[in-house]
LONU-667169 format. One record per residue (C-alpha): z, x, y; chain. Coordinates in steps of 0.001 Angstrom, whole numbers, plus 524288, in hexadecimal, padded with zeros to 5 digits. Last residue first. Layout:
// LONU-667169
     zz     xx     yy  chain
      Z      X      Y      A
...
This chain:
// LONU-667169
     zz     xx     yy  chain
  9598B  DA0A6  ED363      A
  951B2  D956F  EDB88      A
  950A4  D9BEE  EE6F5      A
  94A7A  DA737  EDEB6      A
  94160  D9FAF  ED896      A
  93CA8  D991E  EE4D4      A
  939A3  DA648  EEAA1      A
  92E1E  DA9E5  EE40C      A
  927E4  D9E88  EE0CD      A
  9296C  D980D  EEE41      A
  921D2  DA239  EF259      A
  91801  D9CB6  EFD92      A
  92364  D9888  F05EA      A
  9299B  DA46F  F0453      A
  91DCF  DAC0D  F08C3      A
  91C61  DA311  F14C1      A
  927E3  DA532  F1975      A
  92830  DB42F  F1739      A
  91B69  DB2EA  F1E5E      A
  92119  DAB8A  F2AF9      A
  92D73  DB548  F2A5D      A
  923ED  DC227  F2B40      A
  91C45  DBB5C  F36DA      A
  928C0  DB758  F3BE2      A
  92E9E  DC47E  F3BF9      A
  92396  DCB68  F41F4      A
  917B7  DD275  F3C6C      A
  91B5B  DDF91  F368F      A
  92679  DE942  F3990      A
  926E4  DF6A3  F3C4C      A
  9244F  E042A  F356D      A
  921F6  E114B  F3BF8      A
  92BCC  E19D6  F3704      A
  93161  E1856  F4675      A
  9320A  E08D6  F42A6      A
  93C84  E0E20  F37B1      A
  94585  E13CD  F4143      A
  94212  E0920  F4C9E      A
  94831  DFF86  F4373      A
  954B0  DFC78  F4B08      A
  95A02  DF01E  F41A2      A
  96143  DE361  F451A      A
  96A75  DDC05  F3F60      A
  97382  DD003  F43F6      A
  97E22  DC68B  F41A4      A
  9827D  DCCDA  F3426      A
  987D4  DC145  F2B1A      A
  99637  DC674  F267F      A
  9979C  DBA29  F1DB4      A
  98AB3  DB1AC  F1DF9      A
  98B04  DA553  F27D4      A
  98FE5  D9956  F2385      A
  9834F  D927F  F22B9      A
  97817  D8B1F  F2BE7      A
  96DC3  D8459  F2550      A
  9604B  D82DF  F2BAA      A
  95570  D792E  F273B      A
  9586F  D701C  F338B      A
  95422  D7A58  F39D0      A
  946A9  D7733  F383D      A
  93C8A  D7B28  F2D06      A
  92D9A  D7DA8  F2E62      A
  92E90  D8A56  F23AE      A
  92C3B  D94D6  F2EB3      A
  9334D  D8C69  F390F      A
  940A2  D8DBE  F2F9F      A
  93CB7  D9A3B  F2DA4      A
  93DF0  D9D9F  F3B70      A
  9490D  D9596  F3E43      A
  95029  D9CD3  F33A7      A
  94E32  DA8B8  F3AF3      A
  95311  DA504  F46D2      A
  95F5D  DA17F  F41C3      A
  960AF  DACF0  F3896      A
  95E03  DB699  F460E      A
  953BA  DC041  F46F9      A
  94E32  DCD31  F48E4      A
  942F6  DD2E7  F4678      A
  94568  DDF08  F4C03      A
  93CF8  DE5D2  F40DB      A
  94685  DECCC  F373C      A
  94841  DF76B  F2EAA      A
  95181  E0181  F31B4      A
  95160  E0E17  F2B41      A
  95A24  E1954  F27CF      A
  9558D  E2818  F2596      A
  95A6B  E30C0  F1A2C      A
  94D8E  E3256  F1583      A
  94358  E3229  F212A      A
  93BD8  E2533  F210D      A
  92C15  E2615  F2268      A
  925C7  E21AC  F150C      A
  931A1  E1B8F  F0EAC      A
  934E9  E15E8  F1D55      A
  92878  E0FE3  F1E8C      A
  92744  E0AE5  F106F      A
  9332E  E05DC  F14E7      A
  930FE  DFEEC  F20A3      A
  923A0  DF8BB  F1A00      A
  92CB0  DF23D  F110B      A
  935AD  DED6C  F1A7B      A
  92857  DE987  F21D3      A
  9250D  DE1D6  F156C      A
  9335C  DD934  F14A6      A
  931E0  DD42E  F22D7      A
  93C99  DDA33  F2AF0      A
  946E2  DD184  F3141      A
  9526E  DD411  F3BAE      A
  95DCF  DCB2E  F3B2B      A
  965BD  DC329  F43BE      A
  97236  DBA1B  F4135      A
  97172  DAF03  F4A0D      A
  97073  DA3BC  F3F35      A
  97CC6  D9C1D  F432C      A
  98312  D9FCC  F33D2      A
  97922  DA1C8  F29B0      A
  96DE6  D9A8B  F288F      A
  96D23  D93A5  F19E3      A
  95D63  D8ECE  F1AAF      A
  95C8C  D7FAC  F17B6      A
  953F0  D7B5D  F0833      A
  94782  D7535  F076E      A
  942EB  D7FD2  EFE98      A
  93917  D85CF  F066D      A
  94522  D870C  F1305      A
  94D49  D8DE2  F0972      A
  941F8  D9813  F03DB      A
  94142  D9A72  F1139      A
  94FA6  D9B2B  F1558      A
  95196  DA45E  F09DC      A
  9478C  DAA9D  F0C44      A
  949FD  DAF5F  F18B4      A
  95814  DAF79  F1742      A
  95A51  DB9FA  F0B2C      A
  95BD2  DB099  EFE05      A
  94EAD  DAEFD  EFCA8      A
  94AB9  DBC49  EF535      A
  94127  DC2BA  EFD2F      A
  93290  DC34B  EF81A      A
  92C6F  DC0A6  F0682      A
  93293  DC465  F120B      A
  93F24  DC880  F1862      A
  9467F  DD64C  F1AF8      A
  952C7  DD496  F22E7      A
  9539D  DE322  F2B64      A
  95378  DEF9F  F237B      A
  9597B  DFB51  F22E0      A
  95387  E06D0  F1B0C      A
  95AA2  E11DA  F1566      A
  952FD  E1EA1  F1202      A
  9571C  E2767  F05B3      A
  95219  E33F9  F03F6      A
  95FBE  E3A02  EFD7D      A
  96616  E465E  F06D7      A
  97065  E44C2  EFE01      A
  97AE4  E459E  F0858      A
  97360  E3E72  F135A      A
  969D1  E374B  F0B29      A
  9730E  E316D  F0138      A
  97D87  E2D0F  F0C1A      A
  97314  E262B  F1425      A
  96ECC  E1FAB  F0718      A
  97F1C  E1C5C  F046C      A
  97F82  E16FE  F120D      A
  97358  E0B4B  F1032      A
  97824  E0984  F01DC      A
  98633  E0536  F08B7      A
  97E0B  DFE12  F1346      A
  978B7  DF719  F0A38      A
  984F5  DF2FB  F03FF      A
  98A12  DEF6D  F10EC      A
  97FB8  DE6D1  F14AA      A
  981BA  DDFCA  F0847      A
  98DD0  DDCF7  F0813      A
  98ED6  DD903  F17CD      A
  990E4  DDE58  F23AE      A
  98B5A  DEB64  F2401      A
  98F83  DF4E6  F2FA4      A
  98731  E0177  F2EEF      A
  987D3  E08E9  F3AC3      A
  9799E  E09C5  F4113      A
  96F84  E167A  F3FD5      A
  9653F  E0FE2  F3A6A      A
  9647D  E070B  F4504      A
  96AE8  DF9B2  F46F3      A
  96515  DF168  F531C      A
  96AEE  DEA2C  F5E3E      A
  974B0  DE120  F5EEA      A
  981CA  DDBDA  F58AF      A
  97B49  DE2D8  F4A21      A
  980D8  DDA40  F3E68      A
  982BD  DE616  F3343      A
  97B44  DF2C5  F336F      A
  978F1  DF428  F2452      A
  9736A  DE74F  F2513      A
  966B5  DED1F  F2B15      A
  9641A  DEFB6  F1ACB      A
  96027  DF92A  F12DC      A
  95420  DFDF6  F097E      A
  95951  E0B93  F046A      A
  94B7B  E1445  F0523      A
  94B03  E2070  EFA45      A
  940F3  E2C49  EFAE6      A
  93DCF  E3899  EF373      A
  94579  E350B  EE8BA      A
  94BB4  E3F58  EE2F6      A
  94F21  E3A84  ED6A6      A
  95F52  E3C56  ED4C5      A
  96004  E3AAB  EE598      A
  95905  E2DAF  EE53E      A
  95FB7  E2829  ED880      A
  96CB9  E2BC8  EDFAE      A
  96845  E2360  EEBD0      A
  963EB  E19A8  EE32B      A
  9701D  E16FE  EDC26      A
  9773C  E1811  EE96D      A
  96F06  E0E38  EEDEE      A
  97219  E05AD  EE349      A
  981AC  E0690  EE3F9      A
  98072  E0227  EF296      A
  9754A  DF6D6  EF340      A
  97557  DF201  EE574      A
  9842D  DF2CA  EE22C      A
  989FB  DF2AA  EEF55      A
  981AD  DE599  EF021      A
  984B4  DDFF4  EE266      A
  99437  DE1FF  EE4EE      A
  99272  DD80A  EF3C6      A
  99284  DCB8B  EEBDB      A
  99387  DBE75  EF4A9      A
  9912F  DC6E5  F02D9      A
  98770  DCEC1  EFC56      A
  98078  DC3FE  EF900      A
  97F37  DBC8E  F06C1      A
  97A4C  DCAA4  F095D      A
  96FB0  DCAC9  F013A      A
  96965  DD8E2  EFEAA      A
  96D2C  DE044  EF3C4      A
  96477  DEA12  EF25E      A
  9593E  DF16A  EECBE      A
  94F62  DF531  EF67C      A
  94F86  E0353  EF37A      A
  942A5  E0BE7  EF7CE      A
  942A4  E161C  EED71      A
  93790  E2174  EF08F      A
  92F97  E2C8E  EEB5A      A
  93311  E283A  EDD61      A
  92FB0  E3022  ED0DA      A
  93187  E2D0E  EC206      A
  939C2  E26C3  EB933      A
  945FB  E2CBB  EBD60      A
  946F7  E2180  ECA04      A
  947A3  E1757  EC03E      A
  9502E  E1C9A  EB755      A
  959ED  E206C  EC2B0      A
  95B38  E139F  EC847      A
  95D3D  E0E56  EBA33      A
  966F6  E191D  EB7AB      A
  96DC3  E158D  EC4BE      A
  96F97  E07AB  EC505      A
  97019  E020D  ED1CA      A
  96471  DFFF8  ED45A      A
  963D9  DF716  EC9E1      A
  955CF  DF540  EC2D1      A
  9497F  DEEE4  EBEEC      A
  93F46  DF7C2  EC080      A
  931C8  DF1E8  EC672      A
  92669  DFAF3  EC86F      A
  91A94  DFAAB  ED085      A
  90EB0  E0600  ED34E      A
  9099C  DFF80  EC5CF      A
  90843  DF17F  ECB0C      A
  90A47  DE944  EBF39      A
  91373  DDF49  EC655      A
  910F9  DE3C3  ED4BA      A
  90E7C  DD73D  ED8A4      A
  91A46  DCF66  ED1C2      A
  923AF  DD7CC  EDB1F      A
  92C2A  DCE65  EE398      A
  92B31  DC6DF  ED61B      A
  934B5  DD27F  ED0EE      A
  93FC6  DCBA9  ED947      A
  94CE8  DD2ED  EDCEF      A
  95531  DC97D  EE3C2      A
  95D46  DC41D  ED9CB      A
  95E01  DD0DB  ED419      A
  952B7  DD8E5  ECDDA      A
  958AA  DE725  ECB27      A
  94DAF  DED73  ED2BA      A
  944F5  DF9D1  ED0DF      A
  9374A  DF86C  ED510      A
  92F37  E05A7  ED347      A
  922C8  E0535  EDDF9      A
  91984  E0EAE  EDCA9      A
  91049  E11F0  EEA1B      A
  903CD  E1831  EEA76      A
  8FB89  E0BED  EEF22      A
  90746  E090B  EFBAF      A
  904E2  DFB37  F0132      A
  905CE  DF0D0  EF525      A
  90ED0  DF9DA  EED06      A
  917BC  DFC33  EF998      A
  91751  DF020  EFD83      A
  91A6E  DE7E4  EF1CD      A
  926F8  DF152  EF01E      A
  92B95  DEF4B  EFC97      A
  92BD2  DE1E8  EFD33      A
  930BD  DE136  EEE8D      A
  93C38  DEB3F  EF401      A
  93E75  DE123  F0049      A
  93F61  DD4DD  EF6F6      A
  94648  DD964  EEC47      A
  93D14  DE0BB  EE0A8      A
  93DF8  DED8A  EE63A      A
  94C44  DEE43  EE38F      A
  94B88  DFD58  EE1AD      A
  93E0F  E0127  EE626      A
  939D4  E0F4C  EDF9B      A
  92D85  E14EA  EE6F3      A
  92350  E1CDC  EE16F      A
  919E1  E22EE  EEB43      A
């Protein structure tokens, strides 16, 4: 199987990426990203040399380059991470998000129908759904995104469902809870209040600390979608999440204990504009494939810990940019 990756080298599509050509002996990996801030080819320093691995350097939103790639020789699958993701920077600059996330899934969606690819996965967001009162979004809930960013992916979200209905295009959309682990750039809270806490430095929490998320350790995201490429019906929709759900406050208080810090380490801050109080994902669709989560959130939490406190050299750079 030969898969394109479009933002492979972030820190889901790297995840991805490094288990595929770790798990899957037949597998060829081309890595197309346009390196911004977050894009990081030392996600990828293993596979330097590895012939079943490729790195492109590239804009997914520009056509001809899109195009080149996918013209120079067969692809059973694109699985496309490339986004914008922040949403504290989609509130200061919203443009690059419709850019990346709108304008560059319509680029792929076109390079899809042009080539025939067999198979293309849009890697979403639960954000789509907005701040959820109670219960659980399914695949099937109204759109209501409350920030920048959550609306731009929503945008690329409607414009796959448009694709396959009236092009009858293979594309899948995923939707996934907060993804954490090692590799991710340290501006997203986990690592942020990590790397934070290693430095000396207070964690920034947000407004009284209630609002609730659900988490997903970055390698069963990646399991999720080998899952769905192997067992998801084009067309379809997918949630991806694990009921591990939690709120900022409580959160912090775990890393806090995980790095032997009190509370006397915490900084509270205006809270973000339009900050969604809660979101949580029905992922009985994708369980039904077969796939569900590993371990348990503090087990996964405890290692990303430890992984951050063991690469300094990685992240320190970035910090420091």
């Amino acid at each position: 199987m030969r898969i394109l990756v479009t933002g492979g080298a972030g820190f889901m599509g790297s995840d991805f990426i490094r288990y595929m050509i770790s798990t899957f002996p037949g597998v060829e990996i081309v890595n197309y990203d346009a390196l911004t801030y977050a894009g990081n080819l030392e996600n990828l320093t293993e596979l330097v040399g590895n012939p079943r691995y490729r790195f492109i350097k590239g804009d997914i939103t520009d056509r001809s380059a899109v195009e080149g790639v996918l013209a120079d020789g067969r692809f059973d699958a694109i699985v496309n991470f490339a986004a914008e993701t922040h949403v504290d920077r989609s509130i200061a600059d919203a443009a690059s998000f419709v850019k990346t996330d709108v304008l560059g899934t319509h680029t792929l969606l076109e390079a899809v129908r042009k080539y025939r690819v067999p198979r293309s996965i849009h890697i979403s967001t639960d954000e789509v759904f907005g701040s959820l009162d109670g219960g659980e979004a399914t695949e099937h809930s109204p759109f209501e995104p409350n920030s920048p960013y959550a609306a731009s992916k929503a945008g690329g979200d409607l414009l796959c469902r448009a694709y396959a209905k009236t092009y009858n295009t293979p594309v899948i959309v995923t939707h996934a809870v907060n993804n954490f682990g090692p590799h991710q750039y340290p501006e997203k809270v986990i690592p942020l209040f990590i790397t934070n806490l290693l430095q000396g430095k207070k964690v920034p929490l947000y407004g009284d600390g209630l609002n609730e998320r659900e988490w997903i350790f970055v390698r069963d995201h990646s399991r999720a979608i080998v899952s769905i490429l192997e067992k998801g019906s084009p067309g379809e929709v997918y949630n991806i999440g694990t009921g591990w759900r939690i709120s900022n406050r409580e959160l912090t208080r775990k890393i806090l204990a995980g790095l032997g810090a009190g509370e006397d380490m915490i900084e509270p801050v205006i809270d973000r504009l339009g900050h969604d109080r809660r979101y949580a994902l029905n992922s009985e669709k994708i369980r039904a494939l077969g796939w569900a989560p590993s371990g348990s959130f503090d087990e996964h939490l405890a290692a990303t810990v430890e992984w951050y406190r063991t690469h300094r050299d990685w992240w320190e750079v970035l910090r420091n940019e």
